[in-house]
N, C-alpha and C positions, 0 to 999 in steps of 0.2 A: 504494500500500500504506500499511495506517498503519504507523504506529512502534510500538515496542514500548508506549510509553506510553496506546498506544488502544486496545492486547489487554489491559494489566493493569486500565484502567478498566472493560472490558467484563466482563471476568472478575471485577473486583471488586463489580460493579452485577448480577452471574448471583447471586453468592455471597450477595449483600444479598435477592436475589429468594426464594433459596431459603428464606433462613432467617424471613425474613416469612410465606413459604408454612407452611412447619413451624409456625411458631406459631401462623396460623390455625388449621391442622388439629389442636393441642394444642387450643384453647379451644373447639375445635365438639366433639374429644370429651369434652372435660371437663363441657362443657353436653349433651351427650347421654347422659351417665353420671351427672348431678343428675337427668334427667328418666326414668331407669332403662331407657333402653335399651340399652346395653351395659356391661359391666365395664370399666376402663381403670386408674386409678389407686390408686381408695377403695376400693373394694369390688371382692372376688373372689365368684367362684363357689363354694360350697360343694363339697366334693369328694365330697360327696353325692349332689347335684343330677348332676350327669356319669355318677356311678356308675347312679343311676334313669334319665337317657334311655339309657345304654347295655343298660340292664335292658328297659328299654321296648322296643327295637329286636330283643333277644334275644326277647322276647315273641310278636313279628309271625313269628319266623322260626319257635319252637318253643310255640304255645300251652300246653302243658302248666306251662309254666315261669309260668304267670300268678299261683299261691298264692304264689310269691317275690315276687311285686311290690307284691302286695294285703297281706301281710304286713308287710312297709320300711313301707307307706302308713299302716297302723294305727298300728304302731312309733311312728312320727315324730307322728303325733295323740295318741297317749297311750292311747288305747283297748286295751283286752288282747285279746289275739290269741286265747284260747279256748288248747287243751289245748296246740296246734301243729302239728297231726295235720292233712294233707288230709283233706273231708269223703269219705267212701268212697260 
């Protein structure tokens, strides 16, 4: 058996293991978040952006609900929506 002395090394060289791992895995998302594929620390998500794909997802289930969507889209371009009225 070892001694106590060869658990607390092994334990101490797990802990060193880990935390090297963690910071890999900090810097690859940090570099995956400068090359815009995920959000992480800079930059969030617009609570926007969530709100249209849950809008989009409401869409597939209920088409009717599509001049909601089409409208947000113009909104957010700047374009004017005309009166507001679905076309009849």
């Amino acid at each position: 058996m070892r001694g106590w002395f060869g658990t607390a090394v092994q334990t101490g060289l797990t802990l060193a293991a880990i935390a090297v791992l963690l910071y890999l895995l900090h810097r690859t998302a940090l570099a995956m978040e400068r090359r815009g594929w995920i959000y992480y620390v800079k930059k969030r998500a617009s609570p926007d952006a969530i709100g249209n794909a849950l809008l989009t997802l409401h869409q597939m289930a209920k088409p009717e609900m599509k001049h909601v969507l089409e409208a947000k889209r113009e909104r957010r371009r700047g374009d004017t929506p005309g009166d507001g009225r679905p076309d009849a």
